[in-house]
N, C-alpha and C positions, 0 to 999 in steps of 0.2 A: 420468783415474782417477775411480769415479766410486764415491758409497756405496749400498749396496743397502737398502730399507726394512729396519725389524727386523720386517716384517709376512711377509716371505718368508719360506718353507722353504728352510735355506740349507745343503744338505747339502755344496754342492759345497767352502763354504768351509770347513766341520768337517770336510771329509776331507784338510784340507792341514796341514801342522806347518810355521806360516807363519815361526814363530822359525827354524826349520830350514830353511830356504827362503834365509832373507836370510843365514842363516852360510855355507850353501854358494856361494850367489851370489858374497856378496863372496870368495870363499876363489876361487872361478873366474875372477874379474873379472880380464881383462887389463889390467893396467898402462896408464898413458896415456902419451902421447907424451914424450920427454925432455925438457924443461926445466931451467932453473935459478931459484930459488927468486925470485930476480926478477922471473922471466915470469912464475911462476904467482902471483904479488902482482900483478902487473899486469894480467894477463887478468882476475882475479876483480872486481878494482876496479873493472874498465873494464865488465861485464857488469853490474855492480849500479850502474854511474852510468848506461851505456846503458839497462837497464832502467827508469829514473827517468823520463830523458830520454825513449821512445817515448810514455809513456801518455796525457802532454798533448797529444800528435800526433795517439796513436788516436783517442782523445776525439773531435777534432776532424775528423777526416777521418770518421767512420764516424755524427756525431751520436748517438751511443747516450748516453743520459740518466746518466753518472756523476758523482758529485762527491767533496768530500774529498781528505786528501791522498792521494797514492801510498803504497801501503804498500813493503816491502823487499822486492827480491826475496831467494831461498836459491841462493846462486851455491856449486856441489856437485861431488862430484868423484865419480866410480863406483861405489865400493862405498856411498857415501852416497847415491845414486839408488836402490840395489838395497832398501836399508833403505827407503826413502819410496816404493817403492814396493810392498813387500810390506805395508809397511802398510797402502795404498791399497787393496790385493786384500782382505785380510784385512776391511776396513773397507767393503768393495762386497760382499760374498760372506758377512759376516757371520760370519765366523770367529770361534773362540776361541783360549784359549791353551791346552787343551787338546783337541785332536783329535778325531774319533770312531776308534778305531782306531790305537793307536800306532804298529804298524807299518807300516799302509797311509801315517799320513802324514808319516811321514820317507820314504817312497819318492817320494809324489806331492810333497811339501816338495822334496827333492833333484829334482825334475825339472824343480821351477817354478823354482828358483835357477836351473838351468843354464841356462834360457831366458831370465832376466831379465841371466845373465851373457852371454849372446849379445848380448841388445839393447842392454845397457847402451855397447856401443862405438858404437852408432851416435846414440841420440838425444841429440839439443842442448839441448831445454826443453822443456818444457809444464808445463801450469796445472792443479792439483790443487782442483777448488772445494769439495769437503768437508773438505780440512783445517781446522783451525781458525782462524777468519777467511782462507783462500783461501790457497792457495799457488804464489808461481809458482818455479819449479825453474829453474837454467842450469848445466849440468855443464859445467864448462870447458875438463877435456881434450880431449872429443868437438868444442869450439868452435876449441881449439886445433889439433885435428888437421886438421880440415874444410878451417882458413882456409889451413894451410900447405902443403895438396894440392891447394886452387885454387889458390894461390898470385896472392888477392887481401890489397886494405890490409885488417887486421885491423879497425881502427878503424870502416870501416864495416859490416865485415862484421859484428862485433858488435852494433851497433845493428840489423844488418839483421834478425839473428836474434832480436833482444829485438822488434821490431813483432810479428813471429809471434805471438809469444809472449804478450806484454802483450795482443794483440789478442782471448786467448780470455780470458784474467783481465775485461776490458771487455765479452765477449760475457757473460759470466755472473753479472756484479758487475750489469749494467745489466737483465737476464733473470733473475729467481731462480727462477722457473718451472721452468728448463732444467733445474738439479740434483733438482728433484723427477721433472721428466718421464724423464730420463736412468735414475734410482733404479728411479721404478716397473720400465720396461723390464728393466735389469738384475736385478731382483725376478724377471719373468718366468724369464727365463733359467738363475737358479738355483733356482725351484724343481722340484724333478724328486724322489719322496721313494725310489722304486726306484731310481733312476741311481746308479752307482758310478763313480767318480771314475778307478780302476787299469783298468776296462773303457774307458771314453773314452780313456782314454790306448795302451790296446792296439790298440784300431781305428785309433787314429791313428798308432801303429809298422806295421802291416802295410797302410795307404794308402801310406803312403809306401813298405814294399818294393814293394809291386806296381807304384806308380805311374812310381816315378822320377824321371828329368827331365822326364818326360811330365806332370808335375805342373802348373797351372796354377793360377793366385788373381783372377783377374775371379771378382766376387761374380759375376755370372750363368752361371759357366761349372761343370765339376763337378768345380774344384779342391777347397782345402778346405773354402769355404762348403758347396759342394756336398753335401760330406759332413755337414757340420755339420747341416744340413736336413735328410737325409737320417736323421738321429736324434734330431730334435726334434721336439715336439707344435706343430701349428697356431699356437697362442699363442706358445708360443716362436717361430717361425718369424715371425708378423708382428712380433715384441719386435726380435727383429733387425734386418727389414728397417725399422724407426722408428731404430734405433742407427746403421745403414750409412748411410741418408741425412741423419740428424743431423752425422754425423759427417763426412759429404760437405761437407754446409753450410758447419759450422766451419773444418773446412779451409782450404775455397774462398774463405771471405769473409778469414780471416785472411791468404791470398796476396795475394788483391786489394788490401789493406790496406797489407802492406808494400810492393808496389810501387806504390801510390797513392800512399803518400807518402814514397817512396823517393827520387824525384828531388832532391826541395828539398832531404832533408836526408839523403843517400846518396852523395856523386859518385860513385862505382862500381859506381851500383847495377847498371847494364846489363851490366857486365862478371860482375857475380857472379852476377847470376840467368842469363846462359847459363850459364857454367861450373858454375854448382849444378844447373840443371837438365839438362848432359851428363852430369855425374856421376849422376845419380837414374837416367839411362837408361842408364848404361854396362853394357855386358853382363857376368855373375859367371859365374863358374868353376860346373859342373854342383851339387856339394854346395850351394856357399853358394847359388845358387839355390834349390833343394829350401828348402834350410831358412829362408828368404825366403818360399816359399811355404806353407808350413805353417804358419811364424808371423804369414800376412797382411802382411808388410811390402810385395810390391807392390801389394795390395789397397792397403793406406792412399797409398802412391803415387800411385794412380788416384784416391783421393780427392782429392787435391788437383790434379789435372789437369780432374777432372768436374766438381768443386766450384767453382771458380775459370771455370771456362768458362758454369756457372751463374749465378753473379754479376755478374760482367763484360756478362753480356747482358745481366741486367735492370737493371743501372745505367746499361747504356750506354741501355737504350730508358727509365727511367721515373727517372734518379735513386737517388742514395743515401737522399734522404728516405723515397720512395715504396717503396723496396726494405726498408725498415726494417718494413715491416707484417708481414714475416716472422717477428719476433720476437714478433709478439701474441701466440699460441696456440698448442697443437699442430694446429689446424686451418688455421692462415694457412702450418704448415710445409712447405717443397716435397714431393710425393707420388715415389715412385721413377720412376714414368714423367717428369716435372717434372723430372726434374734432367737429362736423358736430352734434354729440350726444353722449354725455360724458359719459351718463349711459351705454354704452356699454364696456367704459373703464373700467367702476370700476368692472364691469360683469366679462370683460374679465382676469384682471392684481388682483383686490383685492377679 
């Protein structure tokens, strides 16, 4: 989640009723797993100790220049992700608390809930870097749900998922760049001062009737990036492709991360990352696919299968030190063909 400059035209975020957004959201949010009030002291406890416990690891394993103590992570439940995260939209997008358009946005409000209440059951964590002083988020139903469908030990799955986690807190705590470079980009993307928010939203009900299961989300295919492209200017168009391979990076480096230092201090770690990564590939019922692909959920998938395959090489051929040049610039960042074939990066940047 990321904040957009106040230097953009931010219409896309004045056309949303971002208040109306998170009431609907949480009012859709499906319930989390059953528990009793012990588990769910327990899992929260154990995610904000595990989250403590990764950082002096990431540190270490990734060399990225942080100090200071750990700050806390926010160990969250559903409809409190929906809320942090509407704010995050609202706060990237430039939004007010007043609308452009009351009516257009409690409609687009109500649509961005129901999609935030879709996601909300699946995502585990991530790191908010424009909150104040950084935030890292762990919903713990979704961690609860996860661990009791692989039906791995919780205890390290926990941890397992705070490396992720912690690992982009550390990419961006040690990079402050990133949050500027990420900003501008997203700047791009929402300035548009003709574009209407109910029209974007229409083109994207009648892709999806046309398209159906026939839907596809490889950014280079003509799922919905495709579309996306398809309606955006030049500039927008390379904003993106700088956000897809950033975001490939982050991914990739934060996989590599957790099972780089998974071993020592994971025993199960090999047991969970198969059965996490059968699950990532398990095949969905025609709907929930569509609606996977429309919201880029397998797109982000592939990032972390490309990203990770990115990494992995140039650590394996030059080291974690040498692969850290990555982080200098937007110019030492890997290029979309670069991620595609690494050795081009190291050609190019080392």
């Amino acid at each position: 989640m990321c904040h957009v400059t106040a230097a953009a035209d931010v219409t896309v975020g004045r056309a949303v009723d971002w208040g109306f957004a998170a009431t609907v959201g949480q009012w859709l949010a499906r319930p989390g797993p059953s528990s009793t009030d012990y588990t769910r002291r327990q899992v929260i406890e154990n995610l904000a100790t595990a989250a403590k416990a990764a950082e002096p690891l990431v540190r270490e394993v990734t060399g990225l220049p942080v100090d200071g103590a750990v700050p806390e992570a926010r160990v969250i439940d559903r409809p409190e992700w929906i809320r942090a995260a509407t704010e995050s939209m609202r706060a990237m997008t430039g939004g007010t608390d007043k609308p452009r358009g009351a009516i257009s946005g409690r409609i687009t409000g109500a649509q961005t809930g129901a999609v935030l209440a879709f996601v909300s059951t699946g995502i585990l964590g991530q790191y908010d870097p424009f909150a104040a002083g950084g935030a890292l988020l762990l919903v713990y139903p979704n961690v609860l749900s996860v661990e009791r469908q692989l039906r791995v030990e919780p205890a390290d799955f926990r941890l397992w998922v705070c490396l992720h986690e912690v690992t982009h807190r550390v990419q961006f705590t040690a990079n402050p760049w990133l949050s500027g470079y990420m900003s501008q980009a997203l700047g791009v993307l929402t300035t548009d001062g003709d574009e209407d928010m109910t029209r974007v939203v229409g083109r994207l009900a009648e892709f999806a009737r046309t398209r159906g299961d026939s839907v596809r989300s490889d950014p280079n295919s003509t799922g919905i990036l495709g579309l996306l492209r398809a309606v955006q200017s030049e500039p927008q168009r390379e904003a993106l492709d700088r956000l897809l391979v950033l975001g490939t990076l982050l991914e990739g480096h934060a996989d590599h991360v957790m099972d780089a230092v998974g071993p020592v201090v994971v025993p199960s770690v090999s047991t969970i990352r198969a059965r996490f990564d059968e699950r990532r590939n398990r095949a969905q019922p025609p709907l929930q696919r569509l609606l996977r692909a429309l919201l880029g959920i397998d797109a982000k998938l592939s990032q972390y299968t490309r990203g990770k395959a990115f990494v992995d090489h140039v650590v394996d051929r030059v080291g974690m030190a040498r692969f850290n040049t990555v982080w200098t610039s937007p110019e030492t960042l890997p290029r979309p063909i670069e991620i595609e074939h690494p050795q081009r990066w190291i050609d190019r940047v080392l």
